[in-house]
C-alpha positions in Angstrom: 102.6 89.2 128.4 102.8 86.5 125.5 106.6 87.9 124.9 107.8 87.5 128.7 106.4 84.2 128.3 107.7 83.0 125.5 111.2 84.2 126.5 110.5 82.3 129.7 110.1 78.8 127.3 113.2 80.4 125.6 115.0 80.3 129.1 114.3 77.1 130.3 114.8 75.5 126.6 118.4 76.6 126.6 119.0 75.5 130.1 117.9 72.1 129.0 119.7 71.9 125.7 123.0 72.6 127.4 122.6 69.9 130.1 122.1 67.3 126.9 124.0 64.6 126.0 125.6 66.2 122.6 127.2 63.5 120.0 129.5 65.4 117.8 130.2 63.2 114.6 133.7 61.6 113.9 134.8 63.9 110.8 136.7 62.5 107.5 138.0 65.5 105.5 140.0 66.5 102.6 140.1 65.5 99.6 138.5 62.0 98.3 138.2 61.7 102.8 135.0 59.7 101.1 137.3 56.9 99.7 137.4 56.3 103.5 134.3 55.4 104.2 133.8 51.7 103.1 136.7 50.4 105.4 135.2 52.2 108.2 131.8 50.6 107.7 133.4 47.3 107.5 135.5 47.6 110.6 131.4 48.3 112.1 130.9 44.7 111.1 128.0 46.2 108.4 127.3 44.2 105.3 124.6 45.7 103.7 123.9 49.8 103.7 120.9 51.9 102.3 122.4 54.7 99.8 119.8 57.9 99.9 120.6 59.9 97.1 118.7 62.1 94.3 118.2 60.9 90.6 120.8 64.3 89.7 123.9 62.7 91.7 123.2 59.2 90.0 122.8 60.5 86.6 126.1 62.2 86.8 127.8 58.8 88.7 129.5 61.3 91.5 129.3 58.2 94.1 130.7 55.5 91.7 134.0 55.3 92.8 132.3 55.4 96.8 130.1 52.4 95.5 133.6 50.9 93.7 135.1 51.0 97.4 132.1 49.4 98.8 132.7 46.6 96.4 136.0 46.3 97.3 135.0 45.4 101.1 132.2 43.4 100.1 129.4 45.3 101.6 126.4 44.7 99.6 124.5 48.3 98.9 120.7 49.3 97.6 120.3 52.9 96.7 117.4 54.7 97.5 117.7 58.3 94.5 113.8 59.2 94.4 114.8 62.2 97.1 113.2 65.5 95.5 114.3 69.0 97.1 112.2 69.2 100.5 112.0 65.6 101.0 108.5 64.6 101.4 106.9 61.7 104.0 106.8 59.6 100.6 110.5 59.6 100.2 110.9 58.9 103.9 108.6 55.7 103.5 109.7 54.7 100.3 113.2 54.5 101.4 112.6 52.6 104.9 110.5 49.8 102.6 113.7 49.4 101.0 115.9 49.2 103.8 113.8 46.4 105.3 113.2 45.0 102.2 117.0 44.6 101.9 117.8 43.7 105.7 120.0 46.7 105.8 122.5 47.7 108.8 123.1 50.9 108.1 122.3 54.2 106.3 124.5 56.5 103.8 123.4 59.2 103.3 125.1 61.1 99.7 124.0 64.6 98.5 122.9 67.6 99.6 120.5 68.7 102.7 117.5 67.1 101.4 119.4 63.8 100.7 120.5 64.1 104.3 117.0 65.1 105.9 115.3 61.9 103.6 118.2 59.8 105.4 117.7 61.0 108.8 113.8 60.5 108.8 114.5 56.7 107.4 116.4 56.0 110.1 113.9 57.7 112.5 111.0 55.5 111.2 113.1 52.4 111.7 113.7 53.1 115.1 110.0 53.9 115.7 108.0 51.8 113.9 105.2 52.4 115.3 105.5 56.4 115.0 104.6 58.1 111.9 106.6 61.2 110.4 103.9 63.6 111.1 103.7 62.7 115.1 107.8 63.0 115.2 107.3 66.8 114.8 109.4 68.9 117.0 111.3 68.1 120.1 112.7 64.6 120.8 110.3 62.6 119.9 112.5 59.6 119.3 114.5 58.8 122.0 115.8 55.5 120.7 119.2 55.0 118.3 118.7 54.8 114.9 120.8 52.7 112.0 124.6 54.0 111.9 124.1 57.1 109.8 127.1 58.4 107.1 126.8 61.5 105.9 128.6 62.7 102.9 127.9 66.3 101.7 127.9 67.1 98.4 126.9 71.4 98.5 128.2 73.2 101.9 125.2 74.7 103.1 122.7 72.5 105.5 125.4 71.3 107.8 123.0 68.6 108.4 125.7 66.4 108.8 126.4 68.2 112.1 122.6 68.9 113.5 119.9 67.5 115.3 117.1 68.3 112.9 115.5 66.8 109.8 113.3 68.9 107.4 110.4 67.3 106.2 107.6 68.3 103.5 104.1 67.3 103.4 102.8 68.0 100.1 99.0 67.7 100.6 98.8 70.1 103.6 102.1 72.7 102.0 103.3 71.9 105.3 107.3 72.0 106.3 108.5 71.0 109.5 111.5 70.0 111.3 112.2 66.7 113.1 114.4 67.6 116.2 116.3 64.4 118.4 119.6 64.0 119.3 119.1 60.5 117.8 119.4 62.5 114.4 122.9 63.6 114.6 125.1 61.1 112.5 127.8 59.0 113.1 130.4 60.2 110.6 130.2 63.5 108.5 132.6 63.4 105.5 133.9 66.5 104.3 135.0 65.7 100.8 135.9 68.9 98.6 136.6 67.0 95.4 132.7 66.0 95.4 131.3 69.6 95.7 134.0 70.7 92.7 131.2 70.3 90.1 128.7 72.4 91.8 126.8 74.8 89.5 127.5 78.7 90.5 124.0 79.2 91.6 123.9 75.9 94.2 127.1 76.9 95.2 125.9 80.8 95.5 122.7 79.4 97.8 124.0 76.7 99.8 126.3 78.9 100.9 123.9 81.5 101.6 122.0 79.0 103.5 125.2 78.2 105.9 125.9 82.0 106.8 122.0 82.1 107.9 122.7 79.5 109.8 125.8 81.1 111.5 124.1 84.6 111.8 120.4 83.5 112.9 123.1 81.4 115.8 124.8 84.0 116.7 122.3 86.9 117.1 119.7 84.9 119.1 119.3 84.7 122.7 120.4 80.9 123.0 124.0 81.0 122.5 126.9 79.2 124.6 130.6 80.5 124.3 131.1 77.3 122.4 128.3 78.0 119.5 129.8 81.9 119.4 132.6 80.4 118.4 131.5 77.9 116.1 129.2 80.8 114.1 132.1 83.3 114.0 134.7 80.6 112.7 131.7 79.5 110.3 131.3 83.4 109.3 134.5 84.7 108.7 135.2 81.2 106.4 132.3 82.0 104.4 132.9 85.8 103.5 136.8 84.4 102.8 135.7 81.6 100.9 132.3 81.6 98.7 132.7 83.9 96.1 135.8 82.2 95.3 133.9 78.8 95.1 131.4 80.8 93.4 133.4 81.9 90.6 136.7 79.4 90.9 134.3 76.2 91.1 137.4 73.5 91.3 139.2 75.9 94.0 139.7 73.0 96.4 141.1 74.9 99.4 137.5 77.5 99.1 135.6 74.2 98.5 136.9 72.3 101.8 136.5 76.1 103.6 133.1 76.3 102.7 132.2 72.9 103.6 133.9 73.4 107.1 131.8 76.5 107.5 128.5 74.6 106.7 129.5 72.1 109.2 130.5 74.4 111.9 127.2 76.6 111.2 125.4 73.4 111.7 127.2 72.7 115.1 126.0 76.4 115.9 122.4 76.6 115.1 121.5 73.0 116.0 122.2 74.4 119.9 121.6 78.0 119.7 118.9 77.3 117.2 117.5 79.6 114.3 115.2 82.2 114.0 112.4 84.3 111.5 114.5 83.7 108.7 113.8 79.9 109.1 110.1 79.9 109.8 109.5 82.2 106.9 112.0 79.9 104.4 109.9 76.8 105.6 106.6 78.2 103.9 108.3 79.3 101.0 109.2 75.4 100.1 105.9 74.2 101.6 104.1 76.2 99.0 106.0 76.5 96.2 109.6 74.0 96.7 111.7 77.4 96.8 115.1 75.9 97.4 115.8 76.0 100.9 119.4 78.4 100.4 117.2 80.6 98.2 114.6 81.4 100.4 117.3 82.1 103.5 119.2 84.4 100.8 116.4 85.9 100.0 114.6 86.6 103.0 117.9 86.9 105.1 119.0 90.7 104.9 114.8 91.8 104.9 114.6 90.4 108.5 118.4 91.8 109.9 117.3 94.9 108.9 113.9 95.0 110.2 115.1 93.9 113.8 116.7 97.0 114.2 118.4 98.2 117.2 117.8 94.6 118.6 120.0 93.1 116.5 122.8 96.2 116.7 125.2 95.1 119.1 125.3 91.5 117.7 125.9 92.4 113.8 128.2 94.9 114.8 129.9 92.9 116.0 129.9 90.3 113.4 130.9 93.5 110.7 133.9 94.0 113.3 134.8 90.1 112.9 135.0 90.4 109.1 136.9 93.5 108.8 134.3 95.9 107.2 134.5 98.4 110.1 136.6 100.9 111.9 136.8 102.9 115.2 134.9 105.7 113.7 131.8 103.8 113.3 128.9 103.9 115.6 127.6 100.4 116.7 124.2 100.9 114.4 126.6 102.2 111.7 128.9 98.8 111.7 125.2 96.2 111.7 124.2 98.1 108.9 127.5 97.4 107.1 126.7 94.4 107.9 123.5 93.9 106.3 124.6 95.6 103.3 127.9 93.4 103.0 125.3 90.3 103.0 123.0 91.9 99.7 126.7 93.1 97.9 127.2 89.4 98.2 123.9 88.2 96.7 124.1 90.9 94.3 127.5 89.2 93.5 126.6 85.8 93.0 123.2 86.9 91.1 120.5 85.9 93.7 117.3 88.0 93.4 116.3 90.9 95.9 112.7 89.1 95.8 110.5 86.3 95.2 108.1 86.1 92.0 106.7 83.1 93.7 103.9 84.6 96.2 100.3 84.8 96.1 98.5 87.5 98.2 96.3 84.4 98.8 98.6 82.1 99.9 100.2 85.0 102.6 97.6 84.4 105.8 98.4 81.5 106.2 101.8 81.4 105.7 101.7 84.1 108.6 100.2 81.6 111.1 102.2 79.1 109.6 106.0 81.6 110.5 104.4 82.7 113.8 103.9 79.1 115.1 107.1 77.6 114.1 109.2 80.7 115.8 107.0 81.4 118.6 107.9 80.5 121.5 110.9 78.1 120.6 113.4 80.7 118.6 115.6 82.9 120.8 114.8 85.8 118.3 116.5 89.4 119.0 113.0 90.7 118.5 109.5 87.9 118.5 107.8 88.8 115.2 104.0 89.0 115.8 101.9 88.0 112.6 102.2 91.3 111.4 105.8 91.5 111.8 105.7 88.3 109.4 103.2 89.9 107.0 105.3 92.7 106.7 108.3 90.5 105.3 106.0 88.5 103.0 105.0 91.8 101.2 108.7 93.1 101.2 109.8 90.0 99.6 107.0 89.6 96.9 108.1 90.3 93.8 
């Protein structure tokens, strides 16, 4: 009974998401596409922009020649770099004191997904005032336009430059949630491959882990348009072409700007056809212990294709057809487990653990409710997990 109704929400959510209003961003790519950027936000008349940033991109001065541009056109910048991995409401609040503080016009947002997801919820509380970060939780709770936002990846992996959705951690409660509006989607995304060039292997390795979860957990679920098929399989097909050579070739510009196509196009993907059990059990995992977000999605990812089973057949077959692995002498269940097993040669490759040394039993109950109420009933799973579906995965990832 509980499935049929959640798979009735499921039904009338992707009805409404595809009757939505969808802003796509206006893309800069290629190489040094960032150089762009300050004589775009002067032709918006803006004067004075908000940088949100991390302490590890300003150490290593990767936007300096972005802030030597902004110079150039006169706009006056203040740069927010507390951001931690899983940004927390104290980042969020921090940053929007300085953007009034500053009587900023606009937000940039430089670095990875948590820089981005810091950004976004900035520019949320300035729109809404009123409206703390814990009461924004979930769907569109916004509904007014925030700041102009520029994003400006530095890992492919989030494609939070593309999506509706900001992540946000509460470390008191271990809690870690998304922020869903349409509001959230920025104005520009730059795709700049010289600044992802100095990624260490192992970022590089999760990020783009974190993308093809992304594009799978898309394309497998019960919420997909022809439009976001198409968007996971381009996103798919870049990523098993592209990041092992990023991996092990880090200044390999052409993989670089490939991977961060595919992050973007997997965020296009999953920010309509949404996610799934991957996600919900990935959110706990930084809640609880800051496991990097790609990690946890690398991690957890093959565990849960695998324990779908024949739900999930047709789809990863599919996707093992797409990337070449198969043949015609392959049954359907034969080609999705090819699949799976493609995905764990490629962590193997790239040196990201089978399991997580990170778990404690005691922590694992909660963590369960914690899953099952973030999928259920909004993710258009090929099979609902109950709590002991989501127990099960706990204990198979526990190192």
């Amino acid at each position: 009974m509980k499935n049929f109704y959640y798979r009735s929400i499921q039904a009338g959510m992707r009805i409404g998401i595809n009757l939505l209003n969808w802003n796509t961003p206006k893309l800069l790519e290629g190489k040094d596409s960032s150089m762009l950027l300050p004589k775009i936000i002067k032709e918006e008349t803006i004067e004075k922009v908000l940088i949100v940033t991390d302490e590890g991109l300003t150490e290593i001065g990767l936007f300096k020649p972005l802030l030597a541009g902004l110079d150039e056109e006169g706009i006056d910048y203040f740069i927010y770099n507390k951001t931690v991995p899983n940004p927390t409401i104290e980042n969020i609040e921090e940053g929007r004191s300085l953007y009034i503080e500053s009587n900023c016009q606009a937000i940039i947002a430089f670095g990875g997904g948590s820089a981005m997801d810091c950004a976004k919820g900035i520019g949320a509380r300035i729109a809404k005032p009123n409206v703390s970060i814990p009461d924004m939780k979930g769907l569109f709770k916004i509904r007014k336009n925030l700041p102009p936002l520029f994003a400006v990846p530095t890992t492919a992996g989030t494609g939070s430059e593309g999506t509706l959705a900001a992540v946000v951690s509460n470390p008191i409660t271990n809690e870690k949630y998304a922020i869903m509006d349409l509001s959230l989607i920025p104005a520009y995304a730059v795709l700049d491959c010289a600044l992802t060039t100095g990624l260490p292997p192992h970022i590089t390795a999760t990020t783009g882990m974190d993308a093809l979860t992304h594009a799978v957990e898309a394309y497998i679920g019960k919420s997909n348009t022809k439009e976001t098929e198409k968007y996971a399989k381009d996103a798919i097909v870049l990523i098993f072409e592209n990041l092992y050579t990023a991996y092990t070739q880090g200044d390999h510009l052409e993989a670089r700007a490939n991977m961060l196509k595919a992050s973007f196009l997997a965020g296009l993907a999953f920010t309509r056809a949404y996610v799934g059990n991957v996600h919900a059990i990935a959110h706990t995992l930084g809640g609880f212990y800051s496991v990097p977000h790609g990690l946890a999605n690398a991690v957890i990812l093959p565990y849960v294709l695998d324990y779908y089973g024949e739900t999930a057949y047709k789809r990863l077959a599919e996707l093992a057809d797409l990337i070449k692995i198969t043949d015609e002498h392959h049954t359907i269940k034969e080609k999705a487990i090819k699949f799976t097993e493609e995905i764990k040669r490629l962590n193997s490759k790239m040196n990201i653990p089978e399991k997580l040394s990170v778990i404690e039993d005691h922590h694992i109950p909660k963590m369960v409710d914690r899953a099952f109420a973030e999928a259920n009933p909004l993710y258009p799973v090929p099979k609902i997990f109950t709590k002991a579906d989501f127990k099960f995965i706990y204990d198979e990832i526990k190192a």
